[in-house]
KEDREN-138774 format. One record per residue (C-alpha): x negated, y, z negated. Coordinates in nm, 2 decimals. Example, Ala and Ser with C-alpha at 12.3 -4.5 7.8 and 13.67 -1.06 7.14 Angstrom:
<pts>
<<-1.23,-0.45,-0.78>>
<<-1.37,-0.11,-0.71>>
</pts>
This chain:
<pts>
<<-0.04,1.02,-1.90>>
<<-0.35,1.17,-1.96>>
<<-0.49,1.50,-1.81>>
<<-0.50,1.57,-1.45>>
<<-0.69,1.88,-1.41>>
<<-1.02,1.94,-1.32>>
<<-1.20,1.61,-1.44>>
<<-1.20,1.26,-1.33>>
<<-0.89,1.08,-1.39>>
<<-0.85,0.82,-1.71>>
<<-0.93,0.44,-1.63>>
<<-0.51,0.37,-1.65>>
<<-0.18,0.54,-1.68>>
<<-0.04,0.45,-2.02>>
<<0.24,0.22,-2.14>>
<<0.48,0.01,-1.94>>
<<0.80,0.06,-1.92>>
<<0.95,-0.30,-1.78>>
<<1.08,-0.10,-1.49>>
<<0.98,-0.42,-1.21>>
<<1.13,-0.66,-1.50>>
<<1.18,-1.03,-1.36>>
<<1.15,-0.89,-0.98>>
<<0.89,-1.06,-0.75>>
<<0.68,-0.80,-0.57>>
<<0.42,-0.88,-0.26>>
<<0.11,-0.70,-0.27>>
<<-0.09,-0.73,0.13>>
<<-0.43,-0.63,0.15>>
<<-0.48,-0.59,-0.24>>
<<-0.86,-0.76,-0.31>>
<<-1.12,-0.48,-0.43>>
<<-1.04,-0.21,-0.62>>
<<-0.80,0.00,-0.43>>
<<-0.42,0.10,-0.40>>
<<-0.35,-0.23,-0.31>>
<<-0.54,-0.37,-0.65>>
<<-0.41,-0.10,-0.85>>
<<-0.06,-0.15,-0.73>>
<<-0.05,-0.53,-0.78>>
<<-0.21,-0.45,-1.13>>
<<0.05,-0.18,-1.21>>
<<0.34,-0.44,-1.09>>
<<0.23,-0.68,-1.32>>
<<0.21,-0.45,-1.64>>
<<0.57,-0.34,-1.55>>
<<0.72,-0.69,-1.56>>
<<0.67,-0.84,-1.18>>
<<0.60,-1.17,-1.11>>
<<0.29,-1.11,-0.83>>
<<0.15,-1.24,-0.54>>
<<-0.11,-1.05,-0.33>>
<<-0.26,-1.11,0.00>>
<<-0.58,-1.04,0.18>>
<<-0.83,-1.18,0.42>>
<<-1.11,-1.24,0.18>>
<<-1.06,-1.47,0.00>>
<<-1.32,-1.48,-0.21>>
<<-1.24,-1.15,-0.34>>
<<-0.89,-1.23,-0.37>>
<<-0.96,-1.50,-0.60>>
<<-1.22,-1.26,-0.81>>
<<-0.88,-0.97,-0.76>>
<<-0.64,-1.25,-0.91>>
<<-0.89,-1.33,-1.21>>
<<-0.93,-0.93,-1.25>>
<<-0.56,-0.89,-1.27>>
<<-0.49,-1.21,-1.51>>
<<-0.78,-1.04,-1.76>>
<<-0.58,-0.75,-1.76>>
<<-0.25,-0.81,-1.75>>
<<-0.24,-1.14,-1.94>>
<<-0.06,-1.32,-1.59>>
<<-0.26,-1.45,-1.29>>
<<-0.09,-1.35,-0.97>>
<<-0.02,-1.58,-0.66>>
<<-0.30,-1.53,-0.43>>
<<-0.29,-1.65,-0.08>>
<<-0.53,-1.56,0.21>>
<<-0.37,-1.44,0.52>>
<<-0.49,-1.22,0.79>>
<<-0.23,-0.96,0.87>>
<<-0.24,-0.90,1.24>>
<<-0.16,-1.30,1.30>>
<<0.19,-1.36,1.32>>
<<0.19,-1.69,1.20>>
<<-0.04,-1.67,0.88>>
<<0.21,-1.38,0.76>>
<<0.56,-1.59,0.84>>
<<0.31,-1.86,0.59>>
<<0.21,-1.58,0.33>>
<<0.64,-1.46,0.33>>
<<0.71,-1.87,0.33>>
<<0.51,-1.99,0.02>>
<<0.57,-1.63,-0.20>>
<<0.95,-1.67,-0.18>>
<<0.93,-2.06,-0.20>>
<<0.73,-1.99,-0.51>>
<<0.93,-1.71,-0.65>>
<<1.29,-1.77,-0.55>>
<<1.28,-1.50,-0.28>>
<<1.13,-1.15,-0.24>>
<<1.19,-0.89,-0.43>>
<<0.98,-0.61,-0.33>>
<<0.68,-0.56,0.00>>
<<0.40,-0.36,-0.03>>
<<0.26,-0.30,0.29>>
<<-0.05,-0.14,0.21>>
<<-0.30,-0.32,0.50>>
<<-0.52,-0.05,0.68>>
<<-0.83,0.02,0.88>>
<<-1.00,0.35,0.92>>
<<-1.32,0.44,1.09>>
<<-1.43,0.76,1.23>>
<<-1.49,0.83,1.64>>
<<-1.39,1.15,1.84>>
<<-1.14,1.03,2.13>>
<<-1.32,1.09,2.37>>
<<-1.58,0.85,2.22>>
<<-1.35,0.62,2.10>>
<<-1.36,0.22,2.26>>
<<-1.05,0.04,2.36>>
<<-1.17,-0.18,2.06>>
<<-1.14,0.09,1.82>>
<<-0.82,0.20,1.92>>
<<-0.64,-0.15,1.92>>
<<-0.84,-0.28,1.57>>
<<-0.68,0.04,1.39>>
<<-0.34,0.02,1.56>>
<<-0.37,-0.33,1.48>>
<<-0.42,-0.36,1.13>>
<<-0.24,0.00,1.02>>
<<0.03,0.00,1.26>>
<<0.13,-0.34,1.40>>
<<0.06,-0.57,1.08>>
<<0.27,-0.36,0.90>>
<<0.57,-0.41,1.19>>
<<0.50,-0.79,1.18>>
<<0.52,-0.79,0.79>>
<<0.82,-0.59,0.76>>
<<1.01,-0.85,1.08>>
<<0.89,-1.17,0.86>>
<<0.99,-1.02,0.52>>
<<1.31,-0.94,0.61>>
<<1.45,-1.32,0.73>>
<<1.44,-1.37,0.38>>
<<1.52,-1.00,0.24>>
<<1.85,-1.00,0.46>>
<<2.05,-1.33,0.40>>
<<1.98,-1.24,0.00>>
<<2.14,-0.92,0.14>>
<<1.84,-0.70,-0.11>>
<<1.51,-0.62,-0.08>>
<<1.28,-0.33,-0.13>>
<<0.96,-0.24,0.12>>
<<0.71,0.05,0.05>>
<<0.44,0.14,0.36>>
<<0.14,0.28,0.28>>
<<0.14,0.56,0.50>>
<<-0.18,0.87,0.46>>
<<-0.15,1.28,0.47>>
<<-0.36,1.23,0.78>>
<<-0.01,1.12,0.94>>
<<0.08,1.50,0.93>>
<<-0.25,1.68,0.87>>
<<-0.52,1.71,1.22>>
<<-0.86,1.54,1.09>>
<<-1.13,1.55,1.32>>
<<-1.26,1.18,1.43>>
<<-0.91,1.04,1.29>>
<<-0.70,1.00,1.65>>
<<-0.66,0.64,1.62>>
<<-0.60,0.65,1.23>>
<<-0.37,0.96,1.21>>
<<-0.18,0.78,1.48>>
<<-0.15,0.48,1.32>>
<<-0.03,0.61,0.98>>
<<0.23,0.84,1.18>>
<<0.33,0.58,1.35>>
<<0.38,0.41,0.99>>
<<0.59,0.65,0.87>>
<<0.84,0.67,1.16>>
<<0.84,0.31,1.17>>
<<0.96,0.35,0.76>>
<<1.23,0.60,0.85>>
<<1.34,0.40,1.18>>
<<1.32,0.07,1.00>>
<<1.57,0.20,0.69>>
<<1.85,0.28,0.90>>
<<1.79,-0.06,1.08>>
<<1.83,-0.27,0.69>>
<<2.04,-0.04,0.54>>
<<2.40,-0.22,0.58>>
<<2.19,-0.50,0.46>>
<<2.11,-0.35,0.09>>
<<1.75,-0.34,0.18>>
<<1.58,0.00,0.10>>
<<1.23,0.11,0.32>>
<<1.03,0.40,0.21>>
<<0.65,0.52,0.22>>
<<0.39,0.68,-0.01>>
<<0.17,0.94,0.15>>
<<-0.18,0.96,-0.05>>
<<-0.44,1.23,0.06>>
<<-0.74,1.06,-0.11>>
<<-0.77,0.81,-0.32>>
<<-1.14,0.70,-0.47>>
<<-1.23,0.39,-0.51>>
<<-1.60,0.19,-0.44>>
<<-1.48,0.03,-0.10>>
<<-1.40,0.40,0.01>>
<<-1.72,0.53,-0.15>>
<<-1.92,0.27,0.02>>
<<-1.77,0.35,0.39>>
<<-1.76,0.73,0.41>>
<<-2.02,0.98,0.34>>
<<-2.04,1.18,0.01>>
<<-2.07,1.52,0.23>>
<<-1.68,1.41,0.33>>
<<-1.56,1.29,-0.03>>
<<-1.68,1.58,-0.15>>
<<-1.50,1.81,0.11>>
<<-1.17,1.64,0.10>>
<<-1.18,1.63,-0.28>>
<<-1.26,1.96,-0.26>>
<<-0.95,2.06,-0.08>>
<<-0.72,1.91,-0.38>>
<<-0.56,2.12,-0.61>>
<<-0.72,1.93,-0.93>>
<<-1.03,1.96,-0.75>>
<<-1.03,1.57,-0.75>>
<<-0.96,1.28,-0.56>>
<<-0.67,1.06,-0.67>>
<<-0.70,0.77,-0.90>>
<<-0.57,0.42,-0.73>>
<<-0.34,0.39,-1.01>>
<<-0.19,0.76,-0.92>>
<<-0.10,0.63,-0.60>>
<<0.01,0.28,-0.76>>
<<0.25,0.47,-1.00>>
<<0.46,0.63,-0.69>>
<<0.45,0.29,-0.54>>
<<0.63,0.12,-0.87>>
<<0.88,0.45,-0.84>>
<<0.97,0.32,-0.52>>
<<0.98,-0.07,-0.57>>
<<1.24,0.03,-0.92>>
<<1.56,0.12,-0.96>>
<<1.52,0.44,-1.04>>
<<1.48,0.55,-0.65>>
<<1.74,0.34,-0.58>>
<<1.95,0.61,-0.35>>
<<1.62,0.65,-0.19>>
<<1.54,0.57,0.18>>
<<1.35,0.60,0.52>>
<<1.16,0.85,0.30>>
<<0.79,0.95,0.31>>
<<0.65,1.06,-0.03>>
<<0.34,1.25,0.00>>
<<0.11,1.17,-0.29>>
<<-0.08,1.47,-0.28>>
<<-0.26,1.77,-0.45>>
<<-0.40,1.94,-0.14>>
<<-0.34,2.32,-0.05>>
<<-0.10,2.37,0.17>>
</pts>
């Protein structure tokens, strides 16, 4: 891996190392050029057979071309909206119909936005619970009538810092991605007797253009700032503790919450 001081992060994260070899791993929200990309991607370099999800679907299709460029294998794309019940019992239907079964979920679906609470709208509230907290409830229920009977299974949550850390204009948001992680530890003991393992990754900041494009440069700078490397993370740093998870080499691992972090404490 290359350097990971003071300067940008490389493009990628060196050779493979087969550690998802012949699994099938479930990527939501992974269009653009996020974790959820980067994870998919990294997935797919390390031997997975891939599908991804998200709700534009145009972009998933120009994320599936990206990652068959790359990779050398196109990934299973299928639109699905992650706070309807029904489209994600489809999207957990038609990956293990195509696959064989489920192998590993990511559950890396998320909104943000910024709004002091005593500002914030009913509408805020519920569209951020929704999509951080409640999708990733509904996911996790519909993965697992398929993860269970095979009596295996692996699920990573992407979880945030801000779970832990007070961020001013984050109520909804840090609630959410707390809630995320208790609903990791809680879920784990639930699937254990089942061979099913649940665990999160806890990024601080991750750059990418969708972020770039949706917060300020007075914040990325200031949160970047606050990282050790002086830096905000690479997708693909976050990716790489995702893979970690989804292998067999955390295989004792469970109901844990990685933080993927540089900050001071």
């Amino acid at each position: 891996m290359s350097d990971t001081g003071h300067t940008e992060a490389a493009d990628w994260a060196g050779p493979a190392h087969g550690l998802l070899s012949g699994r099938s791993v479930l990527v939501t929200a992974a269009a653009g050029t996020g974790i959820g990309f980067s994870t998919a991607r990294r997935a797919a370099e390390e031997g997975a057979r891939v599908a991804i999800s998200d709700r534009h679907e145009r972009r998933l299709a120009a994320s599936a071309d990206e990652i068959e460029r790359r990779t050398g294998t196109r990934p299973l794309a299928v639109p699905c909206d992650v706070t309807d019940q029904a489209q994600l019992d489809h999207l957990m239907d038609t990956v293990a119909a195509e696959f064989g079964g489920i192998d590993v979920l990511v559950n890396n679906a998320g909104l943000g936005g910024t709004a002091a609470v005593q500002d914030m709208t009913d509408e805020q509230w519920d569209s951020v619970l929704s999509v951080t907290l409640t999708s990733t409830f509904k996911a996790t229920r519909s993965v697992l009538r398929h993860m269970i009977p095979a009596g295996k299974g692996v699920i990573v949550n992407n979880a945030s810092v801000i779970g832990w850390r007070a961020q001013k204009g984050q109520a909804h948001y840090a609630a959410a991605k707390a809630g995320v992680m208790a609903l990791t530890r809680c879920a784990a003991l639930d699937v254990a007797e089942h061979g099913i393992r649940v665990n999160a990754v806890s990024p601080s900041i991750a750059m990418h253009a969708h972020l770039a494009k949706v917060t300020s440069d007075e914040l990325l700078a200031q949160l970047s700032d606050q990282e050790a490397f002086g830096r905000a993370a690479a997708p693909w740093e976050i990716a790489n503790v995702i893979v970690f998870l989804a292998s067999d080499y955390s295989s004792y691992m469970t109901g844990e919450v990685v933080s993927v972090s540089s900050q001071h404490p």
